[in-house]
C-alpha positions as CSV (number, residue, x, y, z in Angstrom):
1,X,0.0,0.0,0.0
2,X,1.3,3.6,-0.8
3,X,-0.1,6.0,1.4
4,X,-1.2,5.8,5.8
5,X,-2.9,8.7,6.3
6,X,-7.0,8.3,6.6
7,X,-7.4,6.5,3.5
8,X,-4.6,4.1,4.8
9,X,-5.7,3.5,8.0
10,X,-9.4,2.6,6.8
11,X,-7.7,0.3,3.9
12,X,-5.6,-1.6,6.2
13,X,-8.5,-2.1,8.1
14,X,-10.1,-3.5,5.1
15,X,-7.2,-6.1,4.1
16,X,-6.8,-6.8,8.3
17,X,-10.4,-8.0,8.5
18,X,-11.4,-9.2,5.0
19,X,-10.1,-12.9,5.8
20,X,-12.3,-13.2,9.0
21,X,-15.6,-12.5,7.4
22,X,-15.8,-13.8,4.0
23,X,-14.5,-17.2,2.7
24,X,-11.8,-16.0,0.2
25,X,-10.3,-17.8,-2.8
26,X,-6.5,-15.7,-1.9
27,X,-5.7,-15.1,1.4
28,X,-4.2,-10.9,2.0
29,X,-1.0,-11.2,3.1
30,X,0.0,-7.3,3.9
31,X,3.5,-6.8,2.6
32,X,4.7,-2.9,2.3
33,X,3.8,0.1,3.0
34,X,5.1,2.9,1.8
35,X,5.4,6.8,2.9
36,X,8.0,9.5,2.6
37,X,9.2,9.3,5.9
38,X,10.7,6.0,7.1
39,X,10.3,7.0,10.7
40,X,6.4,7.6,10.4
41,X,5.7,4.9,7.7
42,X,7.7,2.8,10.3
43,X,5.1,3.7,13.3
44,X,2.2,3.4,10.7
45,X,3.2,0.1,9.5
46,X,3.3,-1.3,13.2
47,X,0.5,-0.1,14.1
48,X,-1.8,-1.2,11.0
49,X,-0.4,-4.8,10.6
50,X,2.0,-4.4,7.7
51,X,5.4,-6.2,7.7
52,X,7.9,-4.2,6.1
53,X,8.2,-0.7,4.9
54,X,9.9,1.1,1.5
55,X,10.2,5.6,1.5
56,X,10.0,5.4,-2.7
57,X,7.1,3.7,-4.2
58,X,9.0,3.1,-7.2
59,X,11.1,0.0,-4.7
60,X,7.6,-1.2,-3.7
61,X,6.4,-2.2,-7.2
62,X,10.1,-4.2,-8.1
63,X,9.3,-6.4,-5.4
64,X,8.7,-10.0,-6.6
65,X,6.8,-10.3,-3.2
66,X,4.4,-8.0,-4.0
67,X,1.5,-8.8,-6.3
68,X,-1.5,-5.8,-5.9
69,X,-1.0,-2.3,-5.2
70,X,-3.3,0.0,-3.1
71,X,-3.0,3.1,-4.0
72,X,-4.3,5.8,-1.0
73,X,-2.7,8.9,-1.8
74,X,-3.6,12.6,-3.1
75,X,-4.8,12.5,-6.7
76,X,-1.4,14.2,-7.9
77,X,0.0,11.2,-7.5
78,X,-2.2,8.2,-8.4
79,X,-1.6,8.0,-12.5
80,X,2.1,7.5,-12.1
81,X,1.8,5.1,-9.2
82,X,-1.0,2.8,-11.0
83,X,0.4,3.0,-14.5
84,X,4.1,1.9,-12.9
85,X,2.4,-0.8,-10.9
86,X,0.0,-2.0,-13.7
87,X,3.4,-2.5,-16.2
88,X,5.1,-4.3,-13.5
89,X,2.4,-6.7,-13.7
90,X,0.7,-5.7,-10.4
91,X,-3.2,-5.8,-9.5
92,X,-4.0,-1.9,-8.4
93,X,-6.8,-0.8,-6.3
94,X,-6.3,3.2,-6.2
95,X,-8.5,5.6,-4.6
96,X,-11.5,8.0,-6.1
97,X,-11.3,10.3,-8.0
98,X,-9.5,8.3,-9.9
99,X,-7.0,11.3,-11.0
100,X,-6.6,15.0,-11.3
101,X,-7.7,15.7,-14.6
102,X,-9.4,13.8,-17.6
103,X,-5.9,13.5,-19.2
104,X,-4.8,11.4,-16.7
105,X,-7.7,9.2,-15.9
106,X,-7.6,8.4,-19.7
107,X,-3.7,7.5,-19.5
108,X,-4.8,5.1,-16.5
109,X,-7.6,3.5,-18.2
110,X,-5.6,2.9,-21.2
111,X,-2.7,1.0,-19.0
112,X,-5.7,-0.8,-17.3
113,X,-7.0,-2.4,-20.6
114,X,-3.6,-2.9,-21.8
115,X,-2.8,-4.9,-18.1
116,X,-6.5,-6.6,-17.8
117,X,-5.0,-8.4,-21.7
118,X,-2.4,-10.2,-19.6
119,X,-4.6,-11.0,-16.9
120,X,-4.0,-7.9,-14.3
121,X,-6.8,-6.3,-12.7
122,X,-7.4,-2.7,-11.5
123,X,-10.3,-1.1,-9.9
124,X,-11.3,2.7,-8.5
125,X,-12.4,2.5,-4.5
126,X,-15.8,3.9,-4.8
127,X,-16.5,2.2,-1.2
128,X,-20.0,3.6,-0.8
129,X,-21.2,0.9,-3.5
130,X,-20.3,-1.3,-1.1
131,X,-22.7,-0.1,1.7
132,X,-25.5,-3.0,2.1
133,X,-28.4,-0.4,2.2
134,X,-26.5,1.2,-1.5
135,X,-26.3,-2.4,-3.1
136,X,-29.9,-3.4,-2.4
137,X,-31.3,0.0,-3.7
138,X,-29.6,-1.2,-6.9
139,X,-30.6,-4.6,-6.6
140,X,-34.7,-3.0,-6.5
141,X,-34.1,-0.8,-9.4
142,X,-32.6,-3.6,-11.5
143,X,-35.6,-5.5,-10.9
144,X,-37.9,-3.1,-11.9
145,X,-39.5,-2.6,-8.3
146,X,-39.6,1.7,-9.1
147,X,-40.4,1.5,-12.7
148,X,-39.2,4.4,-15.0
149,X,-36.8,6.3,-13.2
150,X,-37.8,10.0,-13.8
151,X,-35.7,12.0,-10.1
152,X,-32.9,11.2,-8.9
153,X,-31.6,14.1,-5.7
154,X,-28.4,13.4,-4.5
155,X,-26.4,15.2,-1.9
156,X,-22.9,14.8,0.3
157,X,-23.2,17.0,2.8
158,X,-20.3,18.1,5.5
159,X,-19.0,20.9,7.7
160,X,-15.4,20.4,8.3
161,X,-13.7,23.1,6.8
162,X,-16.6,25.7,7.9
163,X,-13.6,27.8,10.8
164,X,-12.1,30.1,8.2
165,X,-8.9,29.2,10.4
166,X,-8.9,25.8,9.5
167,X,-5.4,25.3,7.7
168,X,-5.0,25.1,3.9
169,X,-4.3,21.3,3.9
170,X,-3.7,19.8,0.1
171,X,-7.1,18.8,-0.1
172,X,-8.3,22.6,-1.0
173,X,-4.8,22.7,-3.3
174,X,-6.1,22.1,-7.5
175,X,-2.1,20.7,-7.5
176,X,-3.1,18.2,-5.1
177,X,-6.2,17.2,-5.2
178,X,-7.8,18.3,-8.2
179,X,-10.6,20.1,-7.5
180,X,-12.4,20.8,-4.1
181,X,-15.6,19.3,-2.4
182,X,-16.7,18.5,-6.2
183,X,-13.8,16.0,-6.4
184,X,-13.5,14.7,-3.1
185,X,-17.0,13.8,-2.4
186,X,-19.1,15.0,-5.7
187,X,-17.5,12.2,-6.7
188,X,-19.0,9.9,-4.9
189,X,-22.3,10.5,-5.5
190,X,-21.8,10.9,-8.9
191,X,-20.8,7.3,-8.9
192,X,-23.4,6.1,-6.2
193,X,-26.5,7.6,-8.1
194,X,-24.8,6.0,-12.1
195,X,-24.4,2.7,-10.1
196,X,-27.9,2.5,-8.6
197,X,-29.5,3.7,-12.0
198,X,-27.2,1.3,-13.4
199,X,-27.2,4.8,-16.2
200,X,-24.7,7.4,-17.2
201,X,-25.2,11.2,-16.7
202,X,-25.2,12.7,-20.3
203,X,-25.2,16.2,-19.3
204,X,-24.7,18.8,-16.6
205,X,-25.7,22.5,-16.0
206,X,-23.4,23.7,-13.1
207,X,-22.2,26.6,-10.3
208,X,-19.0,26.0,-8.0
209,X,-18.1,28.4,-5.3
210,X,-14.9,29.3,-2.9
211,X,-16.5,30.8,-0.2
212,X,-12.9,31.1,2.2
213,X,-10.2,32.5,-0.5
214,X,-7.1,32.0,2.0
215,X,-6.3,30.3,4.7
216,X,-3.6,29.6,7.4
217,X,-0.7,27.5,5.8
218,X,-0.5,23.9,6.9
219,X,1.8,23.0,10.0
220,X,0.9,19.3,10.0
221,X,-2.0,17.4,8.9
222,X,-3.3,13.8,9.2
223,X,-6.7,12.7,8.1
224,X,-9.2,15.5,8.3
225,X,-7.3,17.2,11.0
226,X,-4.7,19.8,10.9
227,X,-2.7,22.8,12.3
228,X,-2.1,26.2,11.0
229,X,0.7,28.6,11.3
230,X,0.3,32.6,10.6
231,X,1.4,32.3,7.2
232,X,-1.3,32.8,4.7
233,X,-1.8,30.6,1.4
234,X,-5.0,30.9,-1.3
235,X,-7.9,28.5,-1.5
236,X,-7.5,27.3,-5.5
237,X,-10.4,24.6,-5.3
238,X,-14.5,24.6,-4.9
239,X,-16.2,24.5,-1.4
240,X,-19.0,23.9,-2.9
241,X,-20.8,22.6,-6.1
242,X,-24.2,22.1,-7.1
243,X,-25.2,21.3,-10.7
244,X,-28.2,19.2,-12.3
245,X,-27.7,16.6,-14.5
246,X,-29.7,14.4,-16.7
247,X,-29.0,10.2,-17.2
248,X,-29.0,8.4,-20.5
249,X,-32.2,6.9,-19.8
250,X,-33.9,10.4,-19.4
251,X,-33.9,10.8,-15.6
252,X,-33.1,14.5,-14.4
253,X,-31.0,14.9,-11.7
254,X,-29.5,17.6,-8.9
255,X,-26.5,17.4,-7.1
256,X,-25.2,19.0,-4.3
257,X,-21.4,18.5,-2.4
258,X,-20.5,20.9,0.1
259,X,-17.9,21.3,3.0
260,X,-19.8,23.9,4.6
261,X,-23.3,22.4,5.6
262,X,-23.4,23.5,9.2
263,X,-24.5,20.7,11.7
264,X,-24.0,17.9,8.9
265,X,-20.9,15.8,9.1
266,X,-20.8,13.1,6.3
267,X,-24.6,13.5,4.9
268,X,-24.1,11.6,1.9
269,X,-27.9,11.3,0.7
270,X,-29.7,10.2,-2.6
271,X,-33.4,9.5,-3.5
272,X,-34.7,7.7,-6.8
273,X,-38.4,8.6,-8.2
274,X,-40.0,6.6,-10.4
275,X,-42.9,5.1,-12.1
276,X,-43.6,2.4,-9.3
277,X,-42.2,3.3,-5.9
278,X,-39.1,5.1,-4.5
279,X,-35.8,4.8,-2.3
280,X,-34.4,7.3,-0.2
281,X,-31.1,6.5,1.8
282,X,-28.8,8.7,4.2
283,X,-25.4,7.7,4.9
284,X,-25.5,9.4,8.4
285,X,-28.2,6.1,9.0
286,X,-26.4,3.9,6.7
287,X,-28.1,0.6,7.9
288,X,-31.3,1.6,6.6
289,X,-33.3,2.3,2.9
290,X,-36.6,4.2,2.8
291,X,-38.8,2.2,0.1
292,X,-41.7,3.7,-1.1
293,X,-44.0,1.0,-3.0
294,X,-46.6,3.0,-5.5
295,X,-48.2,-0.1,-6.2
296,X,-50.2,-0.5,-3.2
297,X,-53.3,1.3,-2.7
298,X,-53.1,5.0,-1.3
299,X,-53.9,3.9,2.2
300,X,-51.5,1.4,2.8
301,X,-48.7,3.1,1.0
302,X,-46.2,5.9,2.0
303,X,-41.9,5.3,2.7
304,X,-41.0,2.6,5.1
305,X,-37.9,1.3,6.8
306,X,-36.0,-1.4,5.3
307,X,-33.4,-2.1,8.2
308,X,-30.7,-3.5,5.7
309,X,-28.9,-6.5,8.1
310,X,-30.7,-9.7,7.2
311,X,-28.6,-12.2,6.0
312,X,-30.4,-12.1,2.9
313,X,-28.9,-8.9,2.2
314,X,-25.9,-7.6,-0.2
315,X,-22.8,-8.5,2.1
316,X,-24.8,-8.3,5.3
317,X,-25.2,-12.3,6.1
318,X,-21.0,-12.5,6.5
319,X,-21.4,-9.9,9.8
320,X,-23.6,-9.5,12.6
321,X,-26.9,-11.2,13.6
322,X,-29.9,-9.2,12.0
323,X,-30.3,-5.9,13.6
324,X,-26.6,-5.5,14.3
325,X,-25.7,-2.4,12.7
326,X,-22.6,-1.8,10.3
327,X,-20.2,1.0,10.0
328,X,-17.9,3.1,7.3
329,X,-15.0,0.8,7.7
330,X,-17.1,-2.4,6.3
331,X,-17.6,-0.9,3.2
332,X,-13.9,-1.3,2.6
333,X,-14.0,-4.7,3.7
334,X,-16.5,-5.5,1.2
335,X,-14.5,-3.2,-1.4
336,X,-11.5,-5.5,-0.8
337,X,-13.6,-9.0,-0.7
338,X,-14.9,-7.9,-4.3
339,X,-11.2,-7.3,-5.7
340,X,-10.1,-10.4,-4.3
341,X,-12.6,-12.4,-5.7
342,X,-13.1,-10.7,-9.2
343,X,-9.0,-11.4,-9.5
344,X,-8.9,-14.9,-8.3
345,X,-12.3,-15.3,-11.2
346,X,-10.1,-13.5,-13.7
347,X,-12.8,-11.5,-14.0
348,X,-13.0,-7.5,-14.5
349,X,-13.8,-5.5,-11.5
350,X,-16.0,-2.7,-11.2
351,X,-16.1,0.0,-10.6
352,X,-13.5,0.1,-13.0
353,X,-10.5,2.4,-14.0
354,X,-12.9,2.6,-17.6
355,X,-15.9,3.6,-14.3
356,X,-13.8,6.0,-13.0
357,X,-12.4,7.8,-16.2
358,X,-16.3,8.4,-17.0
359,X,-16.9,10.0,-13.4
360,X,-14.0,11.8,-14.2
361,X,-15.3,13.6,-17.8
362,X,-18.6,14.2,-15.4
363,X,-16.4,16.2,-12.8
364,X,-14.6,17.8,-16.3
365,X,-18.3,19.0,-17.7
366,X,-19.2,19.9,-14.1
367,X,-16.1,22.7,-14.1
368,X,-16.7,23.6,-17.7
369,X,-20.1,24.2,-17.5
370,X,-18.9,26.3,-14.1
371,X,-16.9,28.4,-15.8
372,X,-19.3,29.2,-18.4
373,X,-21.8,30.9,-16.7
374,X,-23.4,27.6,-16.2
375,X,-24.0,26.5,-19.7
376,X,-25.4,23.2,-20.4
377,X,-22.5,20.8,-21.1
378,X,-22.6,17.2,-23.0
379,X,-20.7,14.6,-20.6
């Protein structure tokens, strides 16, 4: 793995706990890490479970020992790392958005088709697929259960970065990171709304906004947290982005990602409308899906609770006993169990680098359309 920081310590979770839950065809064995500094990727390798350490990526993928690459750092960095990997012959599971800028994603989906010939696999971690609640809202629109899909709202919703003196960590950097709250977790939902509609957005009409222009330079950072000094450095992302969209299959959309929704800390929300019923789901109560059946007669119908943790359901029956909730750190796990089993199938995973290239021309119209007084702009 290249990269501890939040999205390492959740991963390593992930390839820690994948082997006790679910019957696997390979079993993980967790190799490398890698980070800049030996000391801390030292510390962070003995405290996540991994058994040796390398400070340049590039000595990670020449080891014979070391079959797939997960990839957890800023987007600057993720085609060069998966490309490398994917030539050496290496599986790569690399973290959303899959890259900066359309360019890249391209480059990476290219060297993915190019490995996937010889039998190496790649995939994007859009974990929220993976949430039980998520998979069976797909599972109900593939089978019809809400008819023609006409709405589809989605939100992600948080309030982290709402203290103007919160630092300027490389997440609100475009070098780093790409873009801003679109990127980071527009994202996702862009992804979790194409996956349940099992559709692609066509088209976007869009408006982005910084609404904090500078902010204290970066002392240290880790995760979500961070210091600042008195040094001052600009904002060059979005904190926010809202645009409306419209799905191949004619579905309208809106979309909403924001960093500064007072009170809301990771409000990722979506509801489907159509012909026959509805679903409505909230990450913030990720263990349930709201199903609205328009089939049944006036009086008996309305939204109910589907408390998604049956055995029955997607990934649910490998966990608790019904009722037993799950948390963000299973979603990896399932992420992980997927991988593992699509590359011991030799089959193609999804979401795919291919899955995350298109995501990544939807974040490009998104910015386009932005930047042109919010003209509508063809995906």
């Amino acid at each position: 793995m290249v990269g501890y920081a939040f999205m390492g310590r959740v991963h390593s979770q992930a390839w820690r706990s994948v082997g006790a839950f679910f019957d696997l065809p390979v079993k993980p064995s967790m190799a490398v890490l890698s980070g800049r500094s030996r000391a801390n990727t030292e510390a962070a390798a003995e405290s996540m479970g991994w058994a040796s350490v390398e400070t340049d990526w590039k000595e990670l993928v020449k080891r014979d020992d070391v079959h797939l690459v997960d990839i957890c750092t800023p987007g600057d960095s993720h085609a060069e790392i998966a490309i490398a990997a994917l030539e050496a012959g290496k599986h790569v599971l690399c973290e959303k958005p899959l890259a900066n800028t359309v360019e890249e994603a391209e480059a990476m989906a290219a060297a993915a088709r190019a490995a996937a010939a010889r039998g190496v696999r790649s995939m994007v971690a859009f974990n929220y697929r993976r949430v039980p609640a998520v998979a069976l809202a797909r599972q109900l629109v593939a089978e019809g259960r809400l008819g023609t899909i006409r709405h589809v709202r989605a939100q992600y919703l948080q309030d982290w970065i709402v203290d103007p003196e919160f630092p300027l960590v490389w997440r609100l950097q475009k070098d780093k990171a790409g873009s801003g709250a679109l990127g980071d977790i527009g994202a996702h939902i862009i992804d979790t709304a194409q996956f349940i509609l099992g559709e692609h957005l066509t088209g976007v009409s869009a408006i982005t906004e910084t609404f904090i222009k500078e902010r204290p330079l970066a002392d240290a950072s880790a995760g979500l947290s961070a210091q600042g000094g008195a040094e001052m450095g600009q904002v060059t992302v979005d904190d926010a982005a809202i645009f409306t969209g419209r799905f191949g299959g004619g579905a309208i959309a809106s979309f909403e990602a924001t960093r500064f929704a007072t009170g809301r800390k990771n409000a990722l929300r979506i509801e489907v409308n159509g012909s026959l019923g509805s679903i409505s789901f909230d990450f913030e109560s990720l263990n349930e899906l709201w199903f609205h059946d328009h089939t049944l007669a006036a009086e008996e119908g309305g939204f109910r609770r589907v408390l998604v943790t049956e055995a029955g359901h997607p990934y649910a029956g490998a966990w608790w006993p019904p009722g037993h909730g799950l948390g963000y750190e299973n979603t990896f796990t399932h992420e992980v169990k997927d991988f593992l089993e699509a590359i011991s199938a030799g089959a193609d995973p999804t979401p795919s680098f291919d899955d995350g290239l298109q995501v990544q021309k939807v974040l490009d119209a998104v910015e386009r359309s932005a930047g042109d007084d919010s003209r509508w702009t063809t995906v």
